[in-house]
N, C-alpha and C positions, 0 to 999 in steps of 0.2 A: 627500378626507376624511382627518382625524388620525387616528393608527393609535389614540387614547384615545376617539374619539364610538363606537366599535366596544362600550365598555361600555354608552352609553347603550341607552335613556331612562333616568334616575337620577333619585331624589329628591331637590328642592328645598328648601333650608334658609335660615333669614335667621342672619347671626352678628351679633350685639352686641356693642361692645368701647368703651371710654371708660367717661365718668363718665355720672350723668343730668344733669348741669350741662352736660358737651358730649356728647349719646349722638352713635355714629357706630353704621352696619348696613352690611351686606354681604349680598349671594346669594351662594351656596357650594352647588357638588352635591357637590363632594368633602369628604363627611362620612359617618364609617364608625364602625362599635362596631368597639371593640379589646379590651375587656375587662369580663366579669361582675363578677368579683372582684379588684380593688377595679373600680366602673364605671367605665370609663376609655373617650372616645370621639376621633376623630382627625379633626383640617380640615385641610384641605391649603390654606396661604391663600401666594398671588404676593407675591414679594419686594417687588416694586415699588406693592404695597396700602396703603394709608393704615391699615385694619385693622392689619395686621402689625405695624406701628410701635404702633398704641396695645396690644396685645396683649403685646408687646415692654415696655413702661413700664408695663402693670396686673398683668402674670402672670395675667389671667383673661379669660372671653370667653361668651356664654352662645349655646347653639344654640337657633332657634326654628323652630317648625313651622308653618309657614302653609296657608294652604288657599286653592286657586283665587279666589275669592274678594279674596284679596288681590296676584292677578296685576300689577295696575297697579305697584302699591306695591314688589313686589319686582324688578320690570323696572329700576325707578328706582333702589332701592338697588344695583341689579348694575352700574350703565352710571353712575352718575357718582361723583366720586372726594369724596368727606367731607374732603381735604386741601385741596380748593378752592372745596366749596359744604356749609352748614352742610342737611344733608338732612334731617334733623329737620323744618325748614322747608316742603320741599317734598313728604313724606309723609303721607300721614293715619294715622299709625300713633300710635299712643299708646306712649312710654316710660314704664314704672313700675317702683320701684326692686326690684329683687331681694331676697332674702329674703339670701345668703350673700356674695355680691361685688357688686362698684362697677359694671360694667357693669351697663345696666338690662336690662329683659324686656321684652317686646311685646304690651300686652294683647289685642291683635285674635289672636295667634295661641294654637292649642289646646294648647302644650305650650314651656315654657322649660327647656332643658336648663342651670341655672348651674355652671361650670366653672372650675375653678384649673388651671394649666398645671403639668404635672408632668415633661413634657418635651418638645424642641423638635429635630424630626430634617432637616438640610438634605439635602432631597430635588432637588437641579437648581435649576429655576425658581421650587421652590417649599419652605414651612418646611410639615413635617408635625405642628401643636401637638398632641401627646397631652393632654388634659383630663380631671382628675377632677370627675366628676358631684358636686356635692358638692350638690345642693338641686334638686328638677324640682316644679312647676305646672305645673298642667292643665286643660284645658275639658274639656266635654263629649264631644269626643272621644276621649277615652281613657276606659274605666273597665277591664275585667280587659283590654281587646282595643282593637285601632284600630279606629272604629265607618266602616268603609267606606261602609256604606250610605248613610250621613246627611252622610259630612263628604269632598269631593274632594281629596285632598292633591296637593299638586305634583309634575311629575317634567318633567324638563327634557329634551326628544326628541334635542337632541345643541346643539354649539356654535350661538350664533346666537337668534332671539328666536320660537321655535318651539317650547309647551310643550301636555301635558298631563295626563291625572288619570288616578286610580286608576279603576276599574269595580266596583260593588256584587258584582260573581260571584265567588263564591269557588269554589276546587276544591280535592279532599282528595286525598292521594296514597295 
């Protein structure tokens, strides 16, 4: 086991990056808040990503929140590479254009976080894009709270094709 599945289970993100003329998506559990003030959130995306190159050429990138539900869908964005197969194609995801940057949003999922890159820290194997939230939609699932009850989000159990969901129980400290 890598001394990193030791964080997992983690939450499951799709990233968006291109145009809607070419959308290209990514899975990503390395996705973190960095900052309230200004909202600033951070991906940790592999040098060697097709993502990273269009992120690289757009300066922008939008985080999206999927829900169990769209397991198929994000298996296939995480396992084949957008530099060799147009995935758009082979997803049933809907691209619709975003409200602030050129990457699109994902209308099956309850939350698009659109993002401008504001800085880019090399981390090893991987670029850590800091992102300003500059515009979020949302489903149903969110109104003051994330509605666990009704909506399963993803969380990725550790390396490997082995996921699963939140639980409706909450507990208060």
């Amino acid at each position: 086991m890598h001394a990193l599945e030791y964080l997992y289970p983690m939450r499951t993100f799709l990233i968006t990056s291109g145009t809607m003329e070419k959308p290209n998506v990514m899975t990503a559990d390395w996705v973190t808040p960095l900052s309230l003030n200004p909202p600033l959130v951070g991906a940790a995306i592999a040098h060697k990503r097709y993502t990273k190159k269009l992120i690289d050429e757009y300066g922008e990138f939008v985080v999206s929140v999927p829900t169990i539900e769209l397991l198929k869908d994000v298996w296939i964005a995480g396992t084949v590479s957008g530099a060799n197969v147009n995935k758009a194609e082979k997803l049933s995801l809907t691209f619709v254009p975003s409200k602030k940057v050129k990457a699109p949003s994902i209308k099956e999922c309850q939350a698009n976080l659109e993002c401008k890159v504001v800085n880019a820290v090399e981390t090893g194997d991987h670029v850590l894009y800091v992102g300003e939230i500059v515009e979020v939609t949302h489903e149903d699932a969110f109104k003051d709270k994330p509605d666990v009850k009704n909506y399963k989000f993803i969380l990725h159990v550790g390396f490997g094709n082995m996921f699963t969901t939140n639980s409706s129980e909450i507990f208060k400290a």
